[in-house]
N, C-alpha and C positions, 0 to 999 in steps of 0.2 A: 168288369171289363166292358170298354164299349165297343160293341156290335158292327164294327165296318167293313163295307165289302170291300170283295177284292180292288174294283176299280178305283173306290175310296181310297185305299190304302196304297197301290199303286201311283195315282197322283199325289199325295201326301209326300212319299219315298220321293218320286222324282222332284218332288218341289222343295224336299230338302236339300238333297243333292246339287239342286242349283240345273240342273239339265229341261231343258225344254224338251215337246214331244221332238221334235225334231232330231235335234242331241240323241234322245235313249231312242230313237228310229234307227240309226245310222250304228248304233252302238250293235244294236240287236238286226240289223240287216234285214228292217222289214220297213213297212212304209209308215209314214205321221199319220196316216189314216189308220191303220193298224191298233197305235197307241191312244186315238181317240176312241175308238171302238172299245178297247179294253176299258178304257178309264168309264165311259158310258154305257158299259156291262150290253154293250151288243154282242158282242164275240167273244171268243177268250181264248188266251193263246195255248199254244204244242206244250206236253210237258218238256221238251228238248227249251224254250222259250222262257216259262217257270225256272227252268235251273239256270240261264241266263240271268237272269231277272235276280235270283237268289245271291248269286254270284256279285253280280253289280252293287244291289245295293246290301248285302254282308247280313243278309236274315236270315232265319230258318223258313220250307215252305210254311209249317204253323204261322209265324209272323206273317207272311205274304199272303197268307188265302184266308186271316182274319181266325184264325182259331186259339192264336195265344196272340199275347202283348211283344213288342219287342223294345 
């Protein structure tokens, strides 16, 4: 399996999706600065945010925090 973090794999997911940070900002009612911050592993979001995230783009948290493939 390869080794991606979480920001990694959050940008991957949203740029399959087709959504800009902007898009999954407004999705998730927090700011483009928020999603830059995730994807650049400065921050990391609420778990209330993670199941958002789960939610959107149809993973397990395993797939999303890099612990299994999806």
């Amino acid at each position: 399996m390869d080794n991606k973090s979480f920001g990694q794999i959050l940008r991957m997911l949203r740029h399959e999706k087709g959504l800009t940070q902007i898009a999954l900002s407004k999705m998730l009612n927090v700011t483009d600065r928020s999603i830059r911050d995730w994807e650049n592993e400065n921050i990391e979001p609420s778990y209330a945010t993670l199941g958002k995230l789960i939610k959107i783009f149809d993973v397990t948290a395993g797939q999303l925090l890099g612990f299994e493939e999806y």
